[in-house]
ZADO-1210 file (C-alpha; in nm, 4 decimals, padded with zeros to 6 digits):
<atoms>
<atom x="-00.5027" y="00.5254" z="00.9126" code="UNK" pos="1"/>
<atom x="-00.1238" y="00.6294" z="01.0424" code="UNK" pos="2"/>
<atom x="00.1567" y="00.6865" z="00.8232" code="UNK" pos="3"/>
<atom x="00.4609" y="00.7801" z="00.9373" code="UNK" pos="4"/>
<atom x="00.7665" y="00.8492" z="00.6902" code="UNK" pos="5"/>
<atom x="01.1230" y="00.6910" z="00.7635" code="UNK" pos="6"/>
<atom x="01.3031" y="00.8030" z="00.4974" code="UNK" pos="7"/>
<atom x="01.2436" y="01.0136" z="00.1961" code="UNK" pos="8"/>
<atom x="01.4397" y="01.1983" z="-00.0812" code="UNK" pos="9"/>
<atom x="01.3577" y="01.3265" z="-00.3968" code="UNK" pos="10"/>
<atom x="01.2729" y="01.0349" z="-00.5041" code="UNK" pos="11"/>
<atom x="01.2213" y="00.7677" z="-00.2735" code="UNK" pos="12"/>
<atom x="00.9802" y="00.7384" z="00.0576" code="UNK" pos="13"/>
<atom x="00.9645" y="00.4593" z="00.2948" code="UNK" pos="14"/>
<atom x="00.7795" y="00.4176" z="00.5996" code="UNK" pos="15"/>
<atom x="00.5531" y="00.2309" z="00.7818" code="UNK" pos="16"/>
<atom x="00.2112" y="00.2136" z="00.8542" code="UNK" pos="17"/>
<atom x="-00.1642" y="00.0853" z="01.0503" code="UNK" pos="18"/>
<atom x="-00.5312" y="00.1214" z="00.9595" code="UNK" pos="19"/>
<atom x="-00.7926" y="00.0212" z="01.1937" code="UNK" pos="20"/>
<atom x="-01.0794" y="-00.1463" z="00.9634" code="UNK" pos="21"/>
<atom x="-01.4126" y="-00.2398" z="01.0145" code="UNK" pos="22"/>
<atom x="-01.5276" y="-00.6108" z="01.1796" code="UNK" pos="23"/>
<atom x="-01.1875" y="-00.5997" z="01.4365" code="UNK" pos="24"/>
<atom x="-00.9678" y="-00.6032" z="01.1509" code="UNK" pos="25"/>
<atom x="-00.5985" y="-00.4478" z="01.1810" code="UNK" pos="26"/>
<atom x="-00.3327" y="-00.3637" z="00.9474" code="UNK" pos="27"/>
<atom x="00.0047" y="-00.3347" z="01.0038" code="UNK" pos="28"/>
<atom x="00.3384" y="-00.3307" z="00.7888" code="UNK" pos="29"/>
<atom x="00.6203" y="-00.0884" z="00.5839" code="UNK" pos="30"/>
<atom x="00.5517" y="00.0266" z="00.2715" code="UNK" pos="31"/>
<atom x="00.8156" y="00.2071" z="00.0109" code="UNK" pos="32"/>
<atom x="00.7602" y="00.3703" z="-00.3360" code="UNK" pos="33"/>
<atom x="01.0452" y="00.4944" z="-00.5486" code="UNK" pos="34"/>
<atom x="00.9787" y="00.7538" z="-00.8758" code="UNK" pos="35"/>
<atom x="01.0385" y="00.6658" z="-01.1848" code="UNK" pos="36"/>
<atom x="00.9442" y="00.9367" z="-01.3846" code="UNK" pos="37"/>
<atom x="00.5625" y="00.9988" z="-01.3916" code="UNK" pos="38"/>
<atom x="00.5252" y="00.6882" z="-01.1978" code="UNK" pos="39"/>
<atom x="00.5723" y="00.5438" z="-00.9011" code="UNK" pos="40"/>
<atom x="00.6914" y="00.1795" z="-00.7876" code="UNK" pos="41"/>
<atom x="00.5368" y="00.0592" z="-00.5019" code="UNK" pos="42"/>
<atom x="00.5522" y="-00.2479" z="-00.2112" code="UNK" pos="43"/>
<atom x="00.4200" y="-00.2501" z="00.0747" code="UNK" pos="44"/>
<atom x="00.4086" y="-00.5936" z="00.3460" code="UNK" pos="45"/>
<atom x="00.3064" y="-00.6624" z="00.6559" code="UNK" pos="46"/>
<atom x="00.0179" y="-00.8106" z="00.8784" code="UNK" pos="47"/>
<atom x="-00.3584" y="-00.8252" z="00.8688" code="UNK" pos="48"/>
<atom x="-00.5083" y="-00.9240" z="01.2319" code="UNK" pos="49"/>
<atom x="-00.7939" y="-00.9865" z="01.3566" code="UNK" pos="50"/>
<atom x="-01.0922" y="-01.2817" z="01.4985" code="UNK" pos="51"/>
<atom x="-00.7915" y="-01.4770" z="01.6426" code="UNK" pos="52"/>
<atom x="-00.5934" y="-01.4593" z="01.3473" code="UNK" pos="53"/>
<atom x="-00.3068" y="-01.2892" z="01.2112" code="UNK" pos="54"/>
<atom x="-00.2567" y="-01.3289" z="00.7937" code="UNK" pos="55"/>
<atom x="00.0901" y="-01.1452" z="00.6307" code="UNK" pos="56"/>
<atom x="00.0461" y="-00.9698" z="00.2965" code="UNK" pos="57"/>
<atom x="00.3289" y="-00.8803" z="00.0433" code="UNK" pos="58"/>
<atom x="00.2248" y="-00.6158" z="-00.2719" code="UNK" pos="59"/>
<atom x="00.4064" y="-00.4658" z="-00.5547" code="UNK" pos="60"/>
<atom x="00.2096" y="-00.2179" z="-00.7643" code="UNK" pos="61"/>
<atom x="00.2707" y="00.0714" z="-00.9938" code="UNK" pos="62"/>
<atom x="00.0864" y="00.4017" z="-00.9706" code="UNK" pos="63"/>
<atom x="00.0110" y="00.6084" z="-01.2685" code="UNK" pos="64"/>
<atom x="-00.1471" y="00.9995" z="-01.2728" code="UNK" pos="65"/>
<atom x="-00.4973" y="01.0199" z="-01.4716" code="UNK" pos="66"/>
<atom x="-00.5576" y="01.4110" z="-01.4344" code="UNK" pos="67"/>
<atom x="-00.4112" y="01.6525" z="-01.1932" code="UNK" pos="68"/>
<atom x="-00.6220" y="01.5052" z="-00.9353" code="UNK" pos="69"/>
<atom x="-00.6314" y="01.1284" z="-00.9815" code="UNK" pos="70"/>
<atom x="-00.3680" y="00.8118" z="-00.9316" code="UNK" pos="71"/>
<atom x="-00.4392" y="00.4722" z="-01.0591" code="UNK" pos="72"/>
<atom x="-00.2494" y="00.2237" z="-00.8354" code="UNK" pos="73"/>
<atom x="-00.2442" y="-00.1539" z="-01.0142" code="UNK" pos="74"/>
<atom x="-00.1191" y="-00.3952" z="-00.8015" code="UNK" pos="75"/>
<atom x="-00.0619" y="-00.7669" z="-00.7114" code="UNK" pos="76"/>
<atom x="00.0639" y="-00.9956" z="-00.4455" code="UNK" pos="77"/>
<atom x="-00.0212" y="-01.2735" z="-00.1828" code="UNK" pos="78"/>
<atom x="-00.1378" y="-01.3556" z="00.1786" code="UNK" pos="79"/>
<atom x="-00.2269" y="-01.6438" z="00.3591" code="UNK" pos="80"/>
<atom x="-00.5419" y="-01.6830" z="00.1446" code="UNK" pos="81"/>
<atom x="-00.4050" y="-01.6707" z="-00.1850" code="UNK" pos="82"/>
<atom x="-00.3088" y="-01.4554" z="-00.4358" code="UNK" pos="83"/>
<atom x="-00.4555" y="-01.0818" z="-00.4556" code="UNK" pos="84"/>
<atom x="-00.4720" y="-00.8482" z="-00.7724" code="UNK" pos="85"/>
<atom x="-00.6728" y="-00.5543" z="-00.9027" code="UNK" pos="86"/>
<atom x="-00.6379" y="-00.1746" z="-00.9456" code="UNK" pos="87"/>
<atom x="-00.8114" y="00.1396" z="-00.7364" code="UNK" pos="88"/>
<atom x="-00.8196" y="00.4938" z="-00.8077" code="UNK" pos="89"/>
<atom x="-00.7172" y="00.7584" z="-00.5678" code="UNK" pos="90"/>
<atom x="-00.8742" y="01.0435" z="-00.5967" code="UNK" pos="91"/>
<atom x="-00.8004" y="01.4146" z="-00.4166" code="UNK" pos="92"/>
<atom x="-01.0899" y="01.5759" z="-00.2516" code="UNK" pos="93"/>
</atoms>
């Protein structure tokens, strides 16, 4: 995975990013996430590619602390397969 940050203030980052996944797969695409208080607004859009194919994504989410070393992100959108929704927790190791 490579991030790299365009822009960021106190409270705002943007930036863009690629992960290199297993089966061929490749993502691609800008993601920003703005404060708002203990949380954090997120979107983030771009490509998925891979076996002859390339399939954009667009997701909003929200990400909310649980513990000093835990985020929840909950988050929704849509790519060319359909709708996508769910929730993950990130965890600092």
């Amino acid at each position: 995975l490579e991030w790299k940050i365009t822009s960021m203030t106190d409270t705002f980052a943007s930036g863009t990013f690629k992960a290199t996944c297993g089966g061929g797969l490749t993502l691609e695409g800008s993601a920003e996430g703005k404060l708002n208080g203990l949380t954090a607004d997120l979107k983030a859009s771009g490509n998925v590619s891979g076996a002859g194919m390339t399939c954009p994504f667009s997701l909003t989410g929200t990400a909310v602390p649980e513990g000093l070393d835990k985020v929840r992100i909950t988050y929704s959108g849509t790519t060319c397969l359909g709708p996508v929704s769910g929730s993950e927790v990130l965890t600092k190791r």
